[in-house]
KOLVEXSE-91823 format. One record per atom (N, C-alpha, C): atom name; x, y, z; residue in one letter. Coordinates in steps of 0.2 Angstrom, whole numbers. Example, Ala and Ser with C-alpha at 12.3 -4.5 7.8 and 13.67 -1.06 7.14 Angstrom:
% residues 2
{atom N, px 66, py -28, pz 39, res A}
{atom CA, px 62, py -22, pz 39, res A}
{atom C, px 66, py -16, pz 39, res A}
{atom N, px 64, py -11, pz 35, res S}
{atom CA, px 68, py -5, pz 36, res S}
{atom C, px 64, py 0, pz 39, res S}
//
This chain:
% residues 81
{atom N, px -4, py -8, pz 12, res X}
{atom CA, px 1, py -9, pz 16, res X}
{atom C, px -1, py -11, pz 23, res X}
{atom N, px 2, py -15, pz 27, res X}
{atom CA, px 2, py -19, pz 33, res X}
{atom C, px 7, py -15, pz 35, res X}
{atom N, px 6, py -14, pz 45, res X}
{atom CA, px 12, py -13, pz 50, res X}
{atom C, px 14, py -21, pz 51, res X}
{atom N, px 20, py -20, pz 50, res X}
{atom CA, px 24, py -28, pz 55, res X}
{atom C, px 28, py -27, pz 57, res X}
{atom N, px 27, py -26, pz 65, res X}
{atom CA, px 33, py -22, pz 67, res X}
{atom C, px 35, py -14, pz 67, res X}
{atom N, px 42, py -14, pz 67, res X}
{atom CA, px 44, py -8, pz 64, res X}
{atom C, px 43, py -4, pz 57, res X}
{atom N, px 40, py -9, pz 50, res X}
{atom CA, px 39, py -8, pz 45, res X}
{atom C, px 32, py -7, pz 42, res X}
{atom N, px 29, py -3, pz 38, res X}
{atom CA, px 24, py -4, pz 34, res X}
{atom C, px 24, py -8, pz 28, res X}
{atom N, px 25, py -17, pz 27, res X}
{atom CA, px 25, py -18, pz 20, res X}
{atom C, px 18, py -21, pz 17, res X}
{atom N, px 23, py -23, pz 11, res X}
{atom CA, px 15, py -25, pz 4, res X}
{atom C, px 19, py -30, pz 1, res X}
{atom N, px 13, py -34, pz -1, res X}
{atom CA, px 16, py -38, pz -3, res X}
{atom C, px 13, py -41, pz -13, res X}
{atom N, px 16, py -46, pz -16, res X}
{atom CA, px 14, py -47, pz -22, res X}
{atom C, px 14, py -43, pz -28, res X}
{atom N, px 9, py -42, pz -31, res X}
{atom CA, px 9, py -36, pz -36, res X}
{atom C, px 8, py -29, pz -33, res X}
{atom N, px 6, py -31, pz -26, res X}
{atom CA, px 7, py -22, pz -24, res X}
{atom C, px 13, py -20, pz -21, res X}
{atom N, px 18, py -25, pz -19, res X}
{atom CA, px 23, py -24, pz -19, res X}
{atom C, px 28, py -20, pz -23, res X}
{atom N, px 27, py -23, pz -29, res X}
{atom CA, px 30, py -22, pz -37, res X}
{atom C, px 27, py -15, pz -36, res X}
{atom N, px 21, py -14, pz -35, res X}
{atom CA, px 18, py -7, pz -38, res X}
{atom C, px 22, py -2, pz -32, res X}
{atom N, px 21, py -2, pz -26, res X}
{atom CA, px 23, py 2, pz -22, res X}
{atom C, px 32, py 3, pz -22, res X}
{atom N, px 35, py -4, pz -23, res X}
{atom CA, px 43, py -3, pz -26, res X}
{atom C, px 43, py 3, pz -32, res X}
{atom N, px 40, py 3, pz -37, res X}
{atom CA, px 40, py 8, pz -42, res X}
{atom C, px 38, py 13, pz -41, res X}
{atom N, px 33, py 15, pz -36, res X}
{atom CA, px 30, py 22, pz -36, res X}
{atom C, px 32, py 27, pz -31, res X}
{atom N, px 38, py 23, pz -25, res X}
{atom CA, px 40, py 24, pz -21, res X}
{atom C, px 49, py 24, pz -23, res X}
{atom N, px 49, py 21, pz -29, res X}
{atom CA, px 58, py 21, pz -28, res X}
{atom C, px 61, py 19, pz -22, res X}
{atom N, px 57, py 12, pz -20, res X}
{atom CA, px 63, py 9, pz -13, res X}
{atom C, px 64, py 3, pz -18, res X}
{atom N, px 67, py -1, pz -12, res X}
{atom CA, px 70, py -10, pz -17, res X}
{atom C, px 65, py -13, pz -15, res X}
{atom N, px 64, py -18, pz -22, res X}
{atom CA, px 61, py -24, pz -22, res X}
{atom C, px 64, py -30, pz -17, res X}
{atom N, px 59, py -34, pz -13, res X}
{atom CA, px 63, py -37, pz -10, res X}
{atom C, px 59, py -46, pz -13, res X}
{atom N, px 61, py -49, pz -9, res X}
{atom CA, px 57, py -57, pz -8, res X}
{atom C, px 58, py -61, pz -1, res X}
{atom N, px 53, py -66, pz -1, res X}
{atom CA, px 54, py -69, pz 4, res X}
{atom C, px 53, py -77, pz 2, res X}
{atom N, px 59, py -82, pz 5, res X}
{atom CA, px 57, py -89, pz 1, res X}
{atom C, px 52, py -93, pz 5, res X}
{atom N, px 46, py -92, pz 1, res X}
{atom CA, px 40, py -97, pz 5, res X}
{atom C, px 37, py -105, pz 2, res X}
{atom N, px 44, py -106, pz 1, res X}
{atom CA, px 43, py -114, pz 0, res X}
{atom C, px 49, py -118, pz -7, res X}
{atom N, px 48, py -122, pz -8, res X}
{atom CA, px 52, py -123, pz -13, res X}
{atom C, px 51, py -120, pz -20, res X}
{atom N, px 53, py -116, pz -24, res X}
{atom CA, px 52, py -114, pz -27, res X}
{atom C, px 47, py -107, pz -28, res X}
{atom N, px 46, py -104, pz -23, res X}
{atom CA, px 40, py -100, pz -20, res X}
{atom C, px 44, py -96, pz -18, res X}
{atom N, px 44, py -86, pz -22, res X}
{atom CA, px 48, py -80, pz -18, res X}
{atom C, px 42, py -76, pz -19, res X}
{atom N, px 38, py -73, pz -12, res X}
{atom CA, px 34, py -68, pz -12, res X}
{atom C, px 37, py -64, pz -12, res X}
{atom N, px 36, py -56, pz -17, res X}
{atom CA, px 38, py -52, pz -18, res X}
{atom C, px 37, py -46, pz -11, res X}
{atom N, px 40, py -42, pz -8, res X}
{atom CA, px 39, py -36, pz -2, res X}
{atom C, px 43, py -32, pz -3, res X}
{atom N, px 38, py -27, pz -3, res X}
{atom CA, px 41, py -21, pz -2, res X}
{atom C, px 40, py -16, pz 4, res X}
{atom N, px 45, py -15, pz 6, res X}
{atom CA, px 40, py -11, pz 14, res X}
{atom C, px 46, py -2, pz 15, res X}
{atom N, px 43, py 1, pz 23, res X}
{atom CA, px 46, py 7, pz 25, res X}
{atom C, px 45, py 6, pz 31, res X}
{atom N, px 50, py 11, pz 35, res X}
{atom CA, px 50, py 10, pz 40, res X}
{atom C, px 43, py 15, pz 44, res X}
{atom N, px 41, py 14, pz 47, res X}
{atom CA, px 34, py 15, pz 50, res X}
{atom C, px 33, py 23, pz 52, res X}
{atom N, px 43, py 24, pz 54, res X}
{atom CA, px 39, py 34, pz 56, res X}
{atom C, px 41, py 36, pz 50, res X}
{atom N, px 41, py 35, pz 43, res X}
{atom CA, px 42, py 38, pz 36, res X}
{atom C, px 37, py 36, pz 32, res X}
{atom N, px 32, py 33, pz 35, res X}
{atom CA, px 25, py 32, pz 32, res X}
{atom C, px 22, py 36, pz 28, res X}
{atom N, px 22, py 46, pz 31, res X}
{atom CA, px 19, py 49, pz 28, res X}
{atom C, px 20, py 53, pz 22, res X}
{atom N, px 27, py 51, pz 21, res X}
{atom CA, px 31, py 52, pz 14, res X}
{atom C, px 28, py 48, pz 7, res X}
{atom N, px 29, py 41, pz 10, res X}
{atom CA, px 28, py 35, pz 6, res X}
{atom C, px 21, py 37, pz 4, res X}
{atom N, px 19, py 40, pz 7, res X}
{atom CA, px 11, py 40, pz 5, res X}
{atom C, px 9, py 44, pz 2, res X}
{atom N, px 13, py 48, pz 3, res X}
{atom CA, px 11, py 54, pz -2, res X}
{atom C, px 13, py 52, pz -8, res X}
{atom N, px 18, py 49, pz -9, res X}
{atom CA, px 21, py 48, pz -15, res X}
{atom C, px 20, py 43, pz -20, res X}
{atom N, px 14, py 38, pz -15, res X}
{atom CA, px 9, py 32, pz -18, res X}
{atom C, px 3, py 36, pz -21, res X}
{atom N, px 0, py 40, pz -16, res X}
{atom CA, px -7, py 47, pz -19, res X}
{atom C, px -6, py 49, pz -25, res X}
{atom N, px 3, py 51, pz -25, res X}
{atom CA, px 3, py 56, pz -33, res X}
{atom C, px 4, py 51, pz -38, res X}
{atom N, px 5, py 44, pz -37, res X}
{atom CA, px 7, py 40, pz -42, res X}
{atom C, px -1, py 36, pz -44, res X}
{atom N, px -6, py 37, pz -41, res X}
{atom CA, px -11, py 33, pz -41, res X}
{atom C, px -14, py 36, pz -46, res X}
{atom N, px -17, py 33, pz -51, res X}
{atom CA, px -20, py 41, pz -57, res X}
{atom C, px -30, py 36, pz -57, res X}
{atom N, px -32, py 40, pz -54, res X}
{atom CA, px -40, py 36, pz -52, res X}
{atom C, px -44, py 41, pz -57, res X}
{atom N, px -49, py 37, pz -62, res X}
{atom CA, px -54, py 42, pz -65, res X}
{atom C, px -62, py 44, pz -60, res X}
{atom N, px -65, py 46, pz -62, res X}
{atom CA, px -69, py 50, pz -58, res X}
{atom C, px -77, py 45, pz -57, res X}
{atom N, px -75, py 38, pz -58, res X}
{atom CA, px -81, py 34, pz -56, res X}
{atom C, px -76, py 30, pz -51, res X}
{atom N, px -69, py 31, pz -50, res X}
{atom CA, px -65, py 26, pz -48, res X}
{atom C, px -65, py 32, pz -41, res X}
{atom N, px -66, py 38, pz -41, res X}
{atom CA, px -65, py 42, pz -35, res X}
{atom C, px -71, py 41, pz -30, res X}
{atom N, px -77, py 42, pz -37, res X}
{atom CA, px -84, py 42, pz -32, res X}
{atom C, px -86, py 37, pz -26, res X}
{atom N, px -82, py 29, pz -31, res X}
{atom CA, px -82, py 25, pz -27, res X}
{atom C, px -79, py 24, pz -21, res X}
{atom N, px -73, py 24, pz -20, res X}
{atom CA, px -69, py 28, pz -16, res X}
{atom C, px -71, py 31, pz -9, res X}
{atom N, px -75, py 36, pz -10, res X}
{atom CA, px -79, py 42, pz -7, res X}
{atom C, px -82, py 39, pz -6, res X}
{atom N, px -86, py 35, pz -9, res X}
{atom CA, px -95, py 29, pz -5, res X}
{atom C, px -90, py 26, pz 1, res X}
{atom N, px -87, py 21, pz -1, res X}
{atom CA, px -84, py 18, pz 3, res X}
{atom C, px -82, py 19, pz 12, res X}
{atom N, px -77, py 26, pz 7, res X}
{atom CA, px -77, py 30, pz 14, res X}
{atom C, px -80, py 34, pz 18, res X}
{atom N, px -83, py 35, pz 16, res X}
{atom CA, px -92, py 38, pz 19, res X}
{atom C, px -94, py 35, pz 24, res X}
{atom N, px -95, py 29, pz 20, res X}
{atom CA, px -100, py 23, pz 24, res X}
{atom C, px -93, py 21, pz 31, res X}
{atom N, px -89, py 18, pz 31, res X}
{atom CA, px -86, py 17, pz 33, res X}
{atom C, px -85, py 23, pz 39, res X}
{atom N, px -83, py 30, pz 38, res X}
{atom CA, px -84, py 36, pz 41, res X}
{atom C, px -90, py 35, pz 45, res X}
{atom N, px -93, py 34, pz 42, res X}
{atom CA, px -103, py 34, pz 46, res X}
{atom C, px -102, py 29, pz 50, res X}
{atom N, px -102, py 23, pz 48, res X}
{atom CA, px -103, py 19, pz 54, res X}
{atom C, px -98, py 19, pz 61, res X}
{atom N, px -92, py 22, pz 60, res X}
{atom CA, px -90, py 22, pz 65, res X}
{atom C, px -89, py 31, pz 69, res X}
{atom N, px -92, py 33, pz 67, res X}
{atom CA, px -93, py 38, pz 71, res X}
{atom C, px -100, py 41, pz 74, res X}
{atom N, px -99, py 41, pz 81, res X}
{atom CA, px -103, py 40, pz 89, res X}
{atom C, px -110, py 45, pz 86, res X}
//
């Protein structure tokens, strides 16, 4: 999810995904002739609901966690002084 603005959205199949795991409405946007990108978003101070409620819907196995965890690690490491 992206801030734009007052909202957090997502767009394409994470759209879809987040529309579903969230129970908010599917939107679109017309980008061109024939072209509707899917979005789905929330308002920015209600973030930390929507996100809990993407956590419980994500179901990750235990190579999908680890990697995860490297990820953030490294990430954590490097940016800390």
């Amino acid at each position: 999810m992206f801030r734009l603005s007052d909202f957090y959205e997502s767009f394409d199949d994470d759209a879809k995904k987040v529309a579903e795991a969230c129970n908010i409405v599917l939107i679109g946007r017309d980008m061109g002739i024939g072209q509707r990108v899917p979005l789905a978003g929330v308002p920015y101070h209600t973030i930390e609901t929507y996100l809990a409620r993407l956590i419980a819907a994500v179901e990750l196995d235990e190579s999908s966690i680890a990697a995860l965890l490297s990820r953030s690690t490294r990430w954590l490491l490097s940016f800390t002084p």
